[in-house]
C-alpha positions in Angstrom: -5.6 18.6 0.2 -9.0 19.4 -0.6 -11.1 20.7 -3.7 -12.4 24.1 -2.4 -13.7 26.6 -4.7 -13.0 30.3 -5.2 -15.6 32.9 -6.6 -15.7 36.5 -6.9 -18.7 38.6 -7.8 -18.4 40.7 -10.9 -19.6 44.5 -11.1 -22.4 42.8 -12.8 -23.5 40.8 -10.1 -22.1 37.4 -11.3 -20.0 34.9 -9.7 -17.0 34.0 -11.7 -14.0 31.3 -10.7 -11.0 33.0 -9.2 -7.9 33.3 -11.8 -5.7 36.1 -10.5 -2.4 36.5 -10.2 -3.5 38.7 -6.9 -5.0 35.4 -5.3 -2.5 33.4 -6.5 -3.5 30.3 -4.1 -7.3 29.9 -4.8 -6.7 31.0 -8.4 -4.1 28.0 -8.6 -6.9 25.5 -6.7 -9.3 26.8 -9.4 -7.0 25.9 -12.6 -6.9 22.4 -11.6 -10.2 21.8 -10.2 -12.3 23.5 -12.5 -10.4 22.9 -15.4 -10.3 26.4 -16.9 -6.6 26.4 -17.9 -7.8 25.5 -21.7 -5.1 27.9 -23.4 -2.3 26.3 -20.8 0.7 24.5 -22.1 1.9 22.1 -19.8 5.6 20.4 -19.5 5.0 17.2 -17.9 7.4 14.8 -16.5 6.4 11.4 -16.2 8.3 9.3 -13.8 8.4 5.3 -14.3 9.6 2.5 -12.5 13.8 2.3 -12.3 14.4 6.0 -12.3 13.2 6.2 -16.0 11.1 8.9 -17.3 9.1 10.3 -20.1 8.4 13.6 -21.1 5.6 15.1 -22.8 3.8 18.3 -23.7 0.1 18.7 -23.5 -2.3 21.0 -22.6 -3.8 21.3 -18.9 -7.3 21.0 -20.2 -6.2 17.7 -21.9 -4.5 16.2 -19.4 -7.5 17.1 -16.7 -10.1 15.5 -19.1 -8.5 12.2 -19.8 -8.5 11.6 -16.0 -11.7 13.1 -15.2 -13.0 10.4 -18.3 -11.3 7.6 -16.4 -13.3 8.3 -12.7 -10.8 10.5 -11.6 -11.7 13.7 -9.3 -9.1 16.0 -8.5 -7.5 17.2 -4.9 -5.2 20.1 -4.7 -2.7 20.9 -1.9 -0.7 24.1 -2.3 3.0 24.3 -0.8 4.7 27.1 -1.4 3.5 30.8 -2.8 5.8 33.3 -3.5 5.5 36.6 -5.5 6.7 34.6 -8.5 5.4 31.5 -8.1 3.0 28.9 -6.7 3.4 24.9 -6.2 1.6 22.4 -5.0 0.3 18.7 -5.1 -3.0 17.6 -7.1 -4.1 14.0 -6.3 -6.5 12.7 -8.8 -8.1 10.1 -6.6 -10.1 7.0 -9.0 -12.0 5.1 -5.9 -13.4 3.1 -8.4 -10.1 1.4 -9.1 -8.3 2.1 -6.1 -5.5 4.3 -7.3 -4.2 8.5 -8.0 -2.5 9.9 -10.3 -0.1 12.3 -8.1 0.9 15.9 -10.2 3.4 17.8 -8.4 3.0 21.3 -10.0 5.2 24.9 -10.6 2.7 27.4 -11.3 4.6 30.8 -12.8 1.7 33.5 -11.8 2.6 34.9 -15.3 0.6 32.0 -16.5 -2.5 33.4 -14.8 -2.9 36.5 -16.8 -1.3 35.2 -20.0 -1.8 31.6 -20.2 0.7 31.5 -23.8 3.3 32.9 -21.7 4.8 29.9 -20.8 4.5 26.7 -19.0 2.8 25.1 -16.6 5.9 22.5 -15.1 4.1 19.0 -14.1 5.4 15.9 -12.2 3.3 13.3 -12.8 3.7 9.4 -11.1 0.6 8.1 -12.5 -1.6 4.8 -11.5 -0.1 5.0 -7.7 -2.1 2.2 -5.8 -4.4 3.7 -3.1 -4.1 0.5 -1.0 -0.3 1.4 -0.4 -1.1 5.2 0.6 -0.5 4.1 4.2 2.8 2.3 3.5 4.1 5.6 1.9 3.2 8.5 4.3 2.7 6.9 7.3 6.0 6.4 9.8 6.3 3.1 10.5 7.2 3.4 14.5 3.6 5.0 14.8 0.8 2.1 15.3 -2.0 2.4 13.4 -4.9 1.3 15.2 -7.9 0.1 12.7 -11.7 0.6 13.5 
């Protein structure tokens, strides 16, 4: 997880954000962490408490702006890149109220050339309490020593 930024320099001498289907890892980084994915349709997938869900469709740019309105500042962890696809994890970390919204996410890299293409495929388990981060990821055999 982290919220590094690609940029390229153009013929003309300017830096522009990464968005290429060639570098589909930093271009993927960049759609969530600079918010360029304006034109993205996004199928999201809330999940709720009991197994329940709700699903809506918004835009990426949309989405990204209510939570950056709320505190929120974004963190993305790629898993998997293959040749037709990237996913990955963006935390949206609020440390003014202790919690994240968690996004799982399925990139197509058709999306990066031609954002109207498709979807962008979200997971999203919002308002997860930062407090019980360590209660989730940590195994519970390992001590965790405090400073």
């Amino acid at each position: 997880m982290n919220s590094t930024l690609t940029y390229a320099r153009t013929a003309e001498g300017e830096y522009r954000p990464v968005c290429d289907s060639r570098l589909p890892e930093a271009s993927a980084r960049n759609l969530f962490l600079l918010d360029c994915g304006k034109e993205m349709s996004a199928s999201v997938t809330q999940r709720l408490y009991n197994r329940r869900t709700v699903e809506f469709e918004t835009s990426l740019h949309r989405l990204l702006s209510f939570c950056r309105a709320e505190g929120c500042r974004p963190y993305v962890g790629i898993e998997t890149v293959s040749p037709e696809e990237v996913t990955g994890t963006v935390v949206l970390h609020n440390p003014s109220y202790g919690y994240c919204h968690q996004l799982y996410f399925r990139l197509p890299l058709s999306l990066l050339s031609a954002p109207d293409s498709g979807r962008l495929q979200l997971e999203l388990y919002a308002y997860v309490p930062t407090h019980n981060i360590e209660n989730l990821f940590f195994d519970k055999k390992t001590p965790i020593t405090k400073h």
